[in-house]
N, C-alpha and C positions, 0 to 999 in steps of 0.2 A: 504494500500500500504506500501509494506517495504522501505527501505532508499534506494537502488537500481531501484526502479521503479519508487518512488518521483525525482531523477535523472536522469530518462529517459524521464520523463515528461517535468522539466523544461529544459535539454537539445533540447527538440524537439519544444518546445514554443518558445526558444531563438533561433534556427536555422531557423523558419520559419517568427519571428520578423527583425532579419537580412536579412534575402533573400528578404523577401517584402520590406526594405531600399534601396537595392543593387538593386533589379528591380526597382523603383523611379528612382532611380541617374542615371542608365543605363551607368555605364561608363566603358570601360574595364578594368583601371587599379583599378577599385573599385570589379568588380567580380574578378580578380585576388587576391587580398589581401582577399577577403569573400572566395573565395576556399581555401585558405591557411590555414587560422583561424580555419575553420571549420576542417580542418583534424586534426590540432595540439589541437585544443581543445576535439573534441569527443577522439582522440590517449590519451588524457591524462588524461580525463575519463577511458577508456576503461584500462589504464595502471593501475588507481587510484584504482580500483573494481576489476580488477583480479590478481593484486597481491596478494602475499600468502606467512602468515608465515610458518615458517617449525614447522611441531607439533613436538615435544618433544616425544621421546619413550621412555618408561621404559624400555623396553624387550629388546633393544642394549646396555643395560648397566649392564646386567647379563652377 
């Protein structure tokens, strides 16, 4: 497994270890904050791994 899929692993282990929490508790203002988390965390994954540096071109500098 590459570093990308090692990361979609334990993002998917950690998302299903918190949702089993947040079912326990049952409580709304606990699934609210578990929905939130979960967007802002995979978002900045998702931002983390598809960022991109700009390659350098020789051929625009002729």
């Amino acid at each position: 497994m590459d570093r990308t899929e090692q990361w979609t692993a334990a993002l998917a282990v950690f998302y299903l270890a918190t949702l089993a929490l947040v079912y326990v508790l049952d409580e709304p203002s606990a699934w609210l904050l578990w929905a939130v988390g979960m967007v802002v965390v995979s978002g900045a994954v998702l931002i983390a791994f598809n960022r991109s540096t700009p390659v350098e071109d020789d051929s625009a500098a002729d």
